[in-house]
N, C-alpha and C positions, 0 to 999 in steps of 0.2 A: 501665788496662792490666793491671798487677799484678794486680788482684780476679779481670778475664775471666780470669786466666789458672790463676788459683787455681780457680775453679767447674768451668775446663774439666779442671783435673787431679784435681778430685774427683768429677766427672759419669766421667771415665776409670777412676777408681780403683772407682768405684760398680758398673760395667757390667763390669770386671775381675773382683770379687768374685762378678757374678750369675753370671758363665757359669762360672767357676769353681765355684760351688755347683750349680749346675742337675744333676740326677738326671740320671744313665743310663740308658735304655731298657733293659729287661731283656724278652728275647725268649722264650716258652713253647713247644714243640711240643707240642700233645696229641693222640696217636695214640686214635680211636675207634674199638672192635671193631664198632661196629654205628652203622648211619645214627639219625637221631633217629627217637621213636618207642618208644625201649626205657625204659621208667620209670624203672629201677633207675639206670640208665648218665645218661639225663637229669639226673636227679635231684641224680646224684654230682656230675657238671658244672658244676650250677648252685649247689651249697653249694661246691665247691672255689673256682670262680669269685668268690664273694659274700667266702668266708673270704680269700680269696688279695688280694682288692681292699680289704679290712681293714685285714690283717697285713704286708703288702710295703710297705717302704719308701722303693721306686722304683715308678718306675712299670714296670707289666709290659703288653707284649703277648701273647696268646696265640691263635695260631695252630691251627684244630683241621682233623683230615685224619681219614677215615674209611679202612679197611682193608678190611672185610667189605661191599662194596654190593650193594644189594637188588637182585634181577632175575640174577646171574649165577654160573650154576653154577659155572663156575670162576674166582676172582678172580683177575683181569692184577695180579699184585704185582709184579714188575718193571716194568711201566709205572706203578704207583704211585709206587716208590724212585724211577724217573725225576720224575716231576712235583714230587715233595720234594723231590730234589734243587736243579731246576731253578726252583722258588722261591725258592730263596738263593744263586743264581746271582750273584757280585758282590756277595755283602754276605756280611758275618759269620754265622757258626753260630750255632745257637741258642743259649744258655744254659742251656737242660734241655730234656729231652727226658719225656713222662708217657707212659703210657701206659695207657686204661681199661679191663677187661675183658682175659679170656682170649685169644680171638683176637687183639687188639691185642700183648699181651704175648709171644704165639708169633711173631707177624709179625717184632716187635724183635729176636728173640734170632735168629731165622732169617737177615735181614737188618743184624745189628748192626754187618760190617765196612763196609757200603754206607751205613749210617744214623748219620752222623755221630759215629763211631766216637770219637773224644774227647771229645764231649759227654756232661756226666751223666745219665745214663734213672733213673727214676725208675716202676717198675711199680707201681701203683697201683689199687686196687678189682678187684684178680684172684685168684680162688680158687690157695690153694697148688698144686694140683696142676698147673695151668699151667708153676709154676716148680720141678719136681722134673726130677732128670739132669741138672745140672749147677750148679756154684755160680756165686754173683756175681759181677760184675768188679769190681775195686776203686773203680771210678767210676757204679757200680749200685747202688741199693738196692730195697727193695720196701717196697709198704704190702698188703701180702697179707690174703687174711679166711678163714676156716675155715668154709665153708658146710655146717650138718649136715642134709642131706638125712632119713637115717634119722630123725634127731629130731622132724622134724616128720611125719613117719608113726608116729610114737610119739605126738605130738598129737592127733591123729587117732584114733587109738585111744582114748586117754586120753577124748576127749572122745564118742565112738561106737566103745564098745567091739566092738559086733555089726558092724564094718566087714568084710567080706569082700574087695572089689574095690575096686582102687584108679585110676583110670584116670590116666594121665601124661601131661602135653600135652608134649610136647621140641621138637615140628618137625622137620623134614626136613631144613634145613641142616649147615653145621658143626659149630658150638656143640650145636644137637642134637643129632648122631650121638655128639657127644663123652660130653655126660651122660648118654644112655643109656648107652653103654657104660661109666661108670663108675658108675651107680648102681646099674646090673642088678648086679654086684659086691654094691653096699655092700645092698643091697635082700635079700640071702640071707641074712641072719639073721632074716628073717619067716619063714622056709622056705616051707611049704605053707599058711599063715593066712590072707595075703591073696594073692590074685591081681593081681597088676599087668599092665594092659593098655595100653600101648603107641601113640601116636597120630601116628606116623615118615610113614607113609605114606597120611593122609589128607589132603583139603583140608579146608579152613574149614568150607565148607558140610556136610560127611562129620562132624566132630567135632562142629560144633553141635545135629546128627540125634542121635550117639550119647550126646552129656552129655543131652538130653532125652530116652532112651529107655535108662539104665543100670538095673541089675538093684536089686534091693532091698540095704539095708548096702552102698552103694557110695559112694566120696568118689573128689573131681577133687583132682590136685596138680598146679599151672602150673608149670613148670621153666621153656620159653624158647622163644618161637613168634614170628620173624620172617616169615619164610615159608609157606607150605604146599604141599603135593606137588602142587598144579596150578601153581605159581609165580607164587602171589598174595601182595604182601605189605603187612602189616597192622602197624597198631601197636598195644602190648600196652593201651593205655586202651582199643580199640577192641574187642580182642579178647575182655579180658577181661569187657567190657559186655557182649559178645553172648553171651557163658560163662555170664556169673551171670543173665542174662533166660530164657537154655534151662535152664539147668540141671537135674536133677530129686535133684541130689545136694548136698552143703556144697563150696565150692569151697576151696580152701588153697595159699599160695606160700610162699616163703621169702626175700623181700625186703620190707623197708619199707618202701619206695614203693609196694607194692600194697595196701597197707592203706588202705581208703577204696576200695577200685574191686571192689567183691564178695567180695573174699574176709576166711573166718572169724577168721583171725591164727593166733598161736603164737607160737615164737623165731626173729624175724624179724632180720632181718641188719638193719642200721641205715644207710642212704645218707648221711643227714644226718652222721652221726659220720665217719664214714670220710671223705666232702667236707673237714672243718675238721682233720683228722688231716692227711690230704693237703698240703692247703695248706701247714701249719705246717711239714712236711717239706719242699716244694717253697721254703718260702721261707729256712730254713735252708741247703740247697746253694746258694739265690741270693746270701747272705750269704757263703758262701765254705767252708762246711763240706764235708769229704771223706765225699761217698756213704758208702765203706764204714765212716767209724764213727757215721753213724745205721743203725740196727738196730730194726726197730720190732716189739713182739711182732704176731702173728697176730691180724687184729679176729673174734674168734667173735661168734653172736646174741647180741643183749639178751633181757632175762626179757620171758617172754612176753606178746605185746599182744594183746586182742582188738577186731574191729567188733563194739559193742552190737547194731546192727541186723540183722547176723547170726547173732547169739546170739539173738535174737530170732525169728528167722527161721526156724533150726532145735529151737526149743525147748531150748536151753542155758540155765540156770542158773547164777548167776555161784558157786554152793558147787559145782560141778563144775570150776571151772579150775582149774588148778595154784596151789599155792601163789606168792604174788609178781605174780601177773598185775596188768596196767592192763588196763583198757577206756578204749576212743573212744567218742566221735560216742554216748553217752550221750542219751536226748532228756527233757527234763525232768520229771517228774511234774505232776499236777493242784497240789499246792501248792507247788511251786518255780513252775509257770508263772502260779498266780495267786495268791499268796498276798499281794501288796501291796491286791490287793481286795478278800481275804476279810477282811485285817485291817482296811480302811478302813471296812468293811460292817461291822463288830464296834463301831465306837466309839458 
């Protein structure tokens, strides 16, 4: 009797100890500027996701809600705060709040007394100028990035000097209308050099015509094309496919996620880096850390990357890239691909 009784107080004491150890579920919201589809955004998602399921020492759920959806000229955002809201209707706040992309990040700060206004936000993979006119709140941080647009029409140049016309795919949407109007800005220190042509208000099929029929010393720069002005929308592996198959020009972006899908490279922003930077921040405030004293600098591009096959493509020389460059997708010479059997052949 004695013994059962000992087993039963240590089989009690044993199941006392597990559930008293057992993890907390740690809850994520991630607010997406754009449905799936966008490389850069995908991209970032899926190293935050991989780094964050590493590094966290709880187990985390996370939650992801789109902002910007495809098809509608004007986004119902208070029925969106409604349906957020009404997901955690009887249960606890989330534990952080991310946010990816510019649109995302304006939604937050517009909406922030409605959006779980205690909770940590964490603005994440969004150019600074998203978050200029006003400062943080003390339970805000950001992981902001310095996208240098000019710079890579200094690539450009660098690499096709005689470049005259430069055609800019933005799209018609938001996000579109946004970087044109801030590059047409930053773009005036070319003055009268190059011609920048504008592609706001064509469809797919209208652009596809035009990158196949641009003038001589002409280069494409993909900025951000979910939509187009007939209100078809596409996603950028798709788009950019049908870009580099018409093209009659070199095509060029400023994300790292498009390297490998047609375009020539330069100082591309880094998705992958920015994902595990992310993380490492989201899972310090999990830990208990105060938003405002992480502070993380600005992520500018890495030195410049180029596609071989591109370079190939347009008759680029790798003593014409910048100082520092990497090359990809490299394809191997006649004695790197056969050189086990010219040696064999030799004995």
């Amino acid at each position: 009797m004695m013994k059962r009784l000992a087993r039963a107080a240590a089989a009690i004491g044993i199941l006392l100890l597990a559930t008293a150890g057992e993890a907390a579920v740690r809850h994520i919201v991630l607010l997406q500027s754009l449905e799936r589809g966008n490389l850069s955004l995908d991209y970032f998602t899926s190293s935050f996701r991989v780094a964050l399921d590493q590094s966290a020492a709880d187990p985390v759920t996370v939650s992801q809600f789109v902002v910007q959806l495809s098809g509608f000229a004007e986004v119902p955002e208070q029925a969106i705060i409604d349906y957020l809201r009404s997901a955690f209707a009887n249960r606890p706040a989330p534990d952080l709040v991310i946010t990816t992309g510019g649109p995302a990040a304006a939604f937050a700060r517009q909406y922030r007394s409605q959006l779980f206004p205690e909770t940590p936000l964490l603005f994440a993979a969004v150019d600074q100028r998203f978050l200029r006119g006003s400062p943080l709140a003390s339970n805000e941080t950001a992981l902001a990035v310095v996208n240098d647009m000019p710079g890579i029409v200094e690539d450009i140049l660098h690499l096709f000097p005689q470049t005259s016309t430069l055609f800019v795919l933005s799209g018609p949407g938001p996000l579109g209308q946004f970087w044109h109007r801030e590059l047409e800005r930053d773009f005036q220190r070319f003055g009268t050099a190059v011609k920048f042509i504008w592609s706001d208000e064509s469809s797919l099929a209208e652009i596809l015509q035009r990158v196949a029929t641009l003038p001589p010393n002409s280069a494409i720069f993909y900025i951000t094309f979910g939509t187009d002005a007939a209100g078809g929308a596409y996603s950028e592996e798709q788009v950019l496919a049908d870009i580099h198959a018409a093209a009659s020009a070199p095509l060029f972006a400023s994300q790292g996620a498009m390297l490998g899908h047609g375009i020539v490279g330069g100082r591309l922003m880094s998705n992958d880096e920015l994902g595990h930077v992310a993380a490492n921040v989201a899972v310090r405030i999990l830990n208990g850390e105060s938003p405002a004293s992480i502070r993380t600098p600005p992520q500018t591009p890495a030195p410049p990357v180029f596609d071989w096959r591109e370079l190939q493509r347009w008759g680029i020389v790798d003593s014409k890239l910048p100082p520092g460059s990497v090359v990809h997708f490299r394809e191997p010479g006649v004695w790197d691909r056969f050189k086990w059997a010219i040696a064999a052949a030799r004995r």
